[in-house]
PyMOL Python script that loads the backbone (N, CA, C, O; Angstrom):
from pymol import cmd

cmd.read_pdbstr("""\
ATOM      1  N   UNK A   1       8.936  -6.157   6.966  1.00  0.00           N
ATOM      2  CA  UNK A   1       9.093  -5.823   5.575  1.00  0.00           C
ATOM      3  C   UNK A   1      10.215  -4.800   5.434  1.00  0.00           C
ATOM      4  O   UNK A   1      10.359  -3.953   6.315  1.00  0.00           O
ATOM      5  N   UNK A   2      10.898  -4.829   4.530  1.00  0.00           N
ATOM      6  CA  UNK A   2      12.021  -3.852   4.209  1.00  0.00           C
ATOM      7  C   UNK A   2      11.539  -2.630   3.874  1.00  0.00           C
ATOM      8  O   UNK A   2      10.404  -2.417   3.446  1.00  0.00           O
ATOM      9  N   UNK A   3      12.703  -1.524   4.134  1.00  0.00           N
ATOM     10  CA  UNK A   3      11.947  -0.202   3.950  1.00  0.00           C
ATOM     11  C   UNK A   3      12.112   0.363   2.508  1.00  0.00           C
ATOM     12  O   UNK A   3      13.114   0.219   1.807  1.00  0.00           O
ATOM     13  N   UNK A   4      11.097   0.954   2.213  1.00  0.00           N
ATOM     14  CA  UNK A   4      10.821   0.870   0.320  1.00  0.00           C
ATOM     15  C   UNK A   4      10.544   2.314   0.608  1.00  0.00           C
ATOM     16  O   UNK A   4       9.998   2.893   1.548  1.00  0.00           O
ATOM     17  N   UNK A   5      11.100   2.704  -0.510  1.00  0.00           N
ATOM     18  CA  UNK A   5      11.149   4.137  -1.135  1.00  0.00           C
ATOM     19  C   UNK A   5       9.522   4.825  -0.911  1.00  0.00           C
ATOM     20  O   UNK A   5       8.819   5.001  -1.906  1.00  0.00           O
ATOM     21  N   UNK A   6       9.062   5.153   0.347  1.00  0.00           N
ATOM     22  CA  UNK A   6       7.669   5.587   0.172  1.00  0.00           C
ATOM     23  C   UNK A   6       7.123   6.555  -1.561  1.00  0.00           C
ATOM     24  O   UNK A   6       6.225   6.148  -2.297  1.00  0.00           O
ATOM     25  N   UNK A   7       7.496   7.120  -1.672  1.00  0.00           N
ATOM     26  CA  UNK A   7       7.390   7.799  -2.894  1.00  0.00           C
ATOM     27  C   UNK A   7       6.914   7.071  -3.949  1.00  0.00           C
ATOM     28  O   UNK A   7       5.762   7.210  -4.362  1.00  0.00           O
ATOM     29  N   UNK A   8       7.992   6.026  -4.592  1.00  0.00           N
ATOM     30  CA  UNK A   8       8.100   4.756  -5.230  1.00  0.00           C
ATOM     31  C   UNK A   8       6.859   4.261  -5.106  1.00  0.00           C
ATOM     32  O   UNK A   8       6.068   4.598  -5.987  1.00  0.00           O
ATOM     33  N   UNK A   9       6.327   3.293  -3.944  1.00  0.00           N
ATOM     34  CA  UNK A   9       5.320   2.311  -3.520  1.00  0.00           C
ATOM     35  C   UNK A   9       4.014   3.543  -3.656  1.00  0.00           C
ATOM     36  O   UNK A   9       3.108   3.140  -4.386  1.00  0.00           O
ATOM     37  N   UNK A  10       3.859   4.492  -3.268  1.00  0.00           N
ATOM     38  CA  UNK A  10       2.881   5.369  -3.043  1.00  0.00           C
ATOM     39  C   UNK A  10       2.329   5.597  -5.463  1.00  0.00           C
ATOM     40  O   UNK A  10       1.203   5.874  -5.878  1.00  0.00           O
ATOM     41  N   UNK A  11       3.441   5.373  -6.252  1.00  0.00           N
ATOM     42  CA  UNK A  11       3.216   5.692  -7.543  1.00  0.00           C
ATOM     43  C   UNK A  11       2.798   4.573  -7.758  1.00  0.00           C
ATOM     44  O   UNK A  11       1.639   4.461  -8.158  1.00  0.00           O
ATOM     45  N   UNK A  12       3.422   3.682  -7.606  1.00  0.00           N
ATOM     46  CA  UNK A  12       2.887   2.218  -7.596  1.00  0.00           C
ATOM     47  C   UNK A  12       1.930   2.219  -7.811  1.00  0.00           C
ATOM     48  O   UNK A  12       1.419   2.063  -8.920  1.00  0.00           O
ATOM     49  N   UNK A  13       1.197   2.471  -6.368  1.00  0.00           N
ATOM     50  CA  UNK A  13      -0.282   1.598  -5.869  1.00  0.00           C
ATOM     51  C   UNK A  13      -1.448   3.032  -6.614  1.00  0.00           C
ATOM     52  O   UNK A  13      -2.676   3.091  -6.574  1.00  0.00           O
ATOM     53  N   UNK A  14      -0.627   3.845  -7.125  1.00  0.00           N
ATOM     54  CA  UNK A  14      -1.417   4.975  -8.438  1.00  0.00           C
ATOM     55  C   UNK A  14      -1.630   4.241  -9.153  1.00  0.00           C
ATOM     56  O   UNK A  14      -2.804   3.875  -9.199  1.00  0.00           O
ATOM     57  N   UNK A  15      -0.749   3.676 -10.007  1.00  0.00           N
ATOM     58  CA  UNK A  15      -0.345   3.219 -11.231  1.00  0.00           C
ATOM     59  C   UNK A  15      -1.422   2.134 -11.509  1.00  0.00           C
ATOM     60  O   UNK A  15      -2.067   1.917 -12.535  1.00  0.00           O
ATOM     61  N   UNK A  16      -1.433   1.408 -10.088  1.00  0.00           N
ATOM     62  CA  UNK A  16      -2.340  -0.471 -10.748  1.00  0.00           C
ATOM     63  C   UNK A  16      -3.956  -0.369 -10.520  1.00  0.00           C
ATOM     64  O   UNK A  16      -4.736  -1.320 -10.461  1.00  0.00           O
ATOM     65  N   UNK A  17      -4.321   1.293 -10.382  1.00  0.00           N
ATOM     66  CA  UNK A  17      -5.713   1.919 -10.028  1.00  0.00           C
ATOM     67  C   UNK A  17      -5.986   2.127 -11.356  1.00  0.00           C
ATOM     68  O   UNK A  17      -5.271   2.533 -12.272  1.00  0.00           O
ATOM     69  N   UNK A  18      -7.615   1.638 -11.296  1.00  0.00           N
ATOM     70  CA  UNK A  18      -8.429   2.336 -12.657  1.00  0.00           C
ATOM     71  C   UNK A  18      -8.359   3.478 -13.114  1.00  0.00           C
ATOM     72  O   UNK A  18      -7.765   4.217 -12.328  1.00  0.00           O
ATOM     73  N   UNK A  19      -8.757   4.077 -14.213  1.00  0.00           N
ATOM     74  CA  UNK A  19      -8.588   5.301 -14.067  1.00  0.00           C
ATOM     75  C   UNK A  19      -9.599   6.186 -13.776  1.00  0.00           C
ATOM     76  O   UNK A  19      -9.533   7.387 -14.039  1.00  0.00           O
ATOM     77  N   UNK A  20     -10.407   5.720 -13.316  1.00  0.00           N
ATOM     78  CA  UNK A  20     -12.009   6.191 -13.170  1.00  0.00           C
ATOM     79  C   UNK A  20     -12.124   6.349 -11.303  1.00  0.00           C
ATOM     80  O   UNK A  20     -13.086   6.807 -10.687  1.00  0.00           O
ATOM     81  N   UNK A  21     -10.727   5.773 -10.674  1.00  0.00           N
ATOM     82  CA  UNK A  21     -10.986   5.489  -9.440  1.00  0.00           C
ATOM     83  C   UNK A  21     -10.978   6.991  -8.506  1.00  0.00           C
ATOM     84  O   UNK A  21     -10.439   8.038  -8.865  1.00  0.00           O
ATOM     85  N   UNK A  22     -11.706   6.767  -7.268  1.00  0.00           N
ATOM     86  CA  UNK A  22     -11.730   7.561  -6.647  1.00  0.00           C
ATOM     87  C   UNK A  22     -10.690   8.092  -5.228  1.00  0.00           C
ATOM     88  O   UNK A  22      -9.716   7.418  -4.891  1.00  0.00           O
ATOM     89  N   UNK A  23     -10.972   9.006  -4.715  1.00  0.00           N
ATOM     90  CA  UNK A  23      -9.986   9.539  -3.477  1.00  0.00           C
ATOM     91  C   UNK A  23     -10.280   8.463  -2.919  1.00  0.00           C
ATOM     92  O   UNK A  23      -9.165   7.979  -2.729  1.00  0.00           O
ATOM     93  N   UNK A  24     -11.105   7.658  -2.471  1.00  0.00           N
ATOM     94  CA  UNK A  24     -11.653   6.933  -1.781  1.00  0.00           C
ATOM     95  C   UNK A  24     -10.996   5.538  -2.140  1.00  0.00           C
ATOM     96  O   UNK A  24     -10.657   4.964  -1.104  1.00  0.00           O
ATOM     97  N   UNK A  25     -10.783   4.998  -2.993  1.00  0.00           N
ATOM     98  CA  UNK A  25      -9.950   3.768  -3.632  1.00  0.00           C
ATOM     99  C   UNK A  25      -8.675   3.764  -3.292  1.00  0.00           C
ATOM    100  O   UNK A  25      -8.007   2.819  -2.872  1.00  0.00           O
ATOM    101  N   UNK A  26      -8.236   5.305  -3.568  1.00  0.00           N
ATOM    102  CA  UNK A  26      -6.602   5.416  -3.295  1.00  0.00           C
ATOM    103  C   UNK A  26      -6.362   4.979  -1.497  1.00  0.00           C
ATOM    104  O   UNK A  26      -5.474   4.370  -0.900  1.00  0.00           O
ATOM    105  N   UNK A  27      -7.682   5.665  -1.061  1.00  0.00           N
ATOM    106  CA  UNK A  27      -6.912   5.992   0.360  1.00  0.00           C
ATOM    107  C   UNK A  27      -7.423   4.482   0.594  1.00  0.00           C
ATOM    108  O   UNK A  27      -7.163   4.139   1.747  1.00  0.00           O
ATOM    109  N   UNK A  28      -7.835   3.841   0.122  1.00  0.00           N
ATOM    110  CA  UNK A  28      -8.669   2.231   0.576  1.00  0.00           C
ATOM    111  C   UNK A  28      -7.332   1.550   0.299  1.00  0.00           C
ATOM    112  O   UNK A  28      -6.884   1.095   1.351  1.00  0.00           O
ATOM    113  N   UNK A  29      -6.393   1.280  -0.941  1.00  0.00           N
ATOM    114  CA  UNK A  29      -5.609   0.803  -1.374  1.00  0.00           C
ATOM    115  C   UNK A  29      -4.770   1.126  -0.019  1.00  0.00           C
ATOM    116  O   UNK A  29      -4.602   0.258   0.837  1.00  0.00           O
ATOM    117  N   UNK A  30      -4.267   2.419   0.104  1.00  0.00           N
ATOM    118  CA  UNK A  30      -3.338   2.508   1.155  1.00  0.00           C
ATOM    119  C   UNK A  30      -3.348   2.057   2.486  1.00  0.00           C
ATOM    120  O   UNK A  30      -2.366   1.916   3.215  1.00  0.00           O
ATOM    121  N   UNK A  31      -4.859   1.781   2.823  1.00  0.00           N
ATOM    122  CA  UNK A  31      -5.328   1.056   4.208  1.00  0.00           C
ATOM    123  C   UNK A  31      -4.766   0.064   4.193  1.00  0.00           C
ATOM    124  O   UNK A  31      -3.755  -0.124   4.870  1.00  0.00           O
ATOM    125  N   UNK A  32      -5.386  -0.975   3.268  1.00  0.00           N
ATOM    126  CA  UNK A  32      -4.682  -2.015   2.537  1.00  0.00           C
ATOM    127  C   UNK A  32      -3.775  -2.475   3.313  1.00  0.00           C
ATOM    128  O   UNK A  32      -3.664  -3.071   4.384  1.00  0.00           O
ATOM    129  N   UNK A  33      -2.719  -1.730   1.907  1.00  0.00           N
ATOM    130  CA  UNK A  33      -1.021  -2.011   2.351  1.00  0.00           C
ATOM    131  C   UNK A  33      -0.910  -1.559   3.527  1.00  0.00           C
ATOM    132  O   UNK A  33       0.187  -1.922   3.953  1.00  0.00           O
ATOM    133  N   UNK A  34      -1.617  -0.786   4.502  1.00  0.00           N
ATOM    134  CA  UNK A  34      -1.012  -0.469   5.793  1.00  0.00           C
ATOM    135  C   UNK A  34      -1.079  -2.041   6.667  1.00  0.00           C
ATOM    136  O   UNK A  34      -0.092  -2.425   7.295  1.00  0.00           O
ATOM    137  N   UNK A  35      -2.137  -2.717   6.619  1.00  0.00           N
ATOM    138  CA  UNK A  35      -2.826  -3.681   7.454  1.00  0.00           C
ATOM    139  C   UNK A  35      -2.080  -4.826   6.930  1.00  0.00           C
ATOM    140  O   UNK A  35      -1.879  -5.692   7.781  1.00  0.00           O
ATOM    141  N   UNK A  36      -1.519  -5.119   5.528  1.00  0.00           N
ATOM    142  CA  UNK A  36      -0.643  -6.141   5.493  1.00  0.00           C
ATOM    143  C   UNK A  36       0.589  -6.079   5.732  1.00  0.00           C
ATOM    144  O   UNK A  36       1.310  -7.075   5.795  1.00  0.00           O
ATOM    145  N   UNK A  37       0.941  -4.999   5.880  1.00  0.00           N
ATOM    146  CA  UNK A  37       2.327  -4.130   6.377  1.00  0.00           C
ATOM    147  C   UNK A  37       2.459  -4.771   7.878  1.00  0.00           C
ATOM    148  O   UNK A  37       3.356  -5.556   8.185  1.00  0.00           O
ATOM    149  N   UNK A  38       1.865  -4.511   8.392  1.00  0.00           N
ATOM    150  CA  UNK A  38       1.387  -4.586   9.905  1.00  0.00           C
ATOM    151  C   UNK A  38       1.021  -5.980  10.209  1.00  0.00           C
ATOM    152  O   UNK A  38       1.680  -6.050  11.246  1.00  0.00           O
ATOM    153  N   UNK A  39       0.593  -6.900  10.128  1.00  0.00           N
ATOM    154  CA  UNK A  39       0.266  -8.053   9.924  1.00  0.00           C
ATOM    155  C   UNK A  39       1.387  -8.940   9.697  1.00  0.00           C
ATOM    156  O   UNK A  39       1.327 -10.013  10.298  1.00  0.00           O
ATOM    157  N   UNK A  40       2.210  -8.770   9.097  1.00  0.00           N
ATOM    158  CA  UNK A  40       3.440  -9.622   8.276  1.00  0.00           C
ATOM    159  C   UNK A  40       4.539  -8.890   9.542  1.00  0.00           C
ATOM    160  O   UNK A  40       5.318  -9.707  10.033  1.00  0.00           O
ATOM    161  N   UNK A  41       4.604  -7.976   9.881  1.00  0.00           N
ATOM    162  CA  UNK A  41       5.767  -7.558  11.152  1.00  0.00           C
ATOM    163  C   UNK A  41       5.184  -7.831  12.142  1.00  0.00           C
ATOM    164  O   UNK A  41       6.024  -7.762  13.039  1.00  0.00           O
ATOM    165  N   UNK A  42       3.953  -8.191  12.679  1.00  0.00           N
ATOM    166  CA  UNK A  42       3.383  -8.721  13.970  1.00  0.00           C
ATOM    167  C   UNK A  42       3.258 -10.516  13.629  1.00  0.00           C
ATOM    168  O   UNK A  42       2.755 -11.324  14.410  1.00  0.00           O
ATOM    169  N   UNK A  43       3.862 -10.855  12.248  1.00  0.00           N
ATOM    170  CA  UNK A  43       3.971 -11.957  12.746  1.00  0.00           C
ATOM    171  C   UNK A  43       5.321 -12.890  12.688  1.00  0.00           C
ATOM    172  O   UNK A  43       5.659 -14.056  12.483  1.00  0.00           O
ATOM    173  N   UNK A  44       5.889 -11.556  13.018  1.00  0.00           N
ATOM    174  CA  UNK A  44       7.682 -12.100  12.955  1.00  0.00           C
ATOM    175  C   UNK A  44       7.957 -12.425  11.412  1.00  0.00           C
ATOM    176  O   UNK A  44       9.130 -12.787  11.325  1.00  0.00           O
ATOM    177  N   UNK A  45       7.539 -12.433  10.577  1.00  0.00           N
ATOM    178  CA  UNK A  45       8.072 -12.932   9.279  1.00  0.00           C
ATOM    179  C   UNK A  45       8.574 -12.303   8.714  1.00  0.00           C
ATOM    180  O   UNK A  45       7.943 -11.484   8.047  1.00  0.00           O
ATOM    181  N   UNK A  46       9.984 -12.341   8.672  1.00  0.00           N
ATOM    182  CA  UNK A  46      11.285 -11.248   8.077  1.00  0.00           C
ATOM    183  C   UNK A  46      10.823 -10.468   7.293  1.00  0.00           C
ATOM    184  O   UNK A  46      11.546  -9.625   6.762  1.00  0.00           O
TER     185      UNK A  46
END
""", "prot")
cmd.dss("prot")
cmd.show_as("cartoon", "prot")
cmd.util.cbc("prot")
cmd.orient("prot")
């Protein structure tokens, strides 16, 4: 995956959260994107 403005992606994945959500959602969301992050470069796909 190309490298994206952490800052940027980090407001993002604020932004498309409820507003009721918890520390716990955020840091879940960010697991998330870590594991498809990771997944998509372990499987060679540009």
């Amino acid at each position: 995956m190309e490298n994206t403005n952490i800052k940027q992606e980090a407001k993002r994945l604020i932004d498309e959260l409820p507003d009721n959500s918890t520390w716990d959602d955020l840091m879940y969301s960010i697991y998330v994107r870590q594991m498809v992050e990771a997944g998509i470069a372990d499987s060679g796909f540009p």
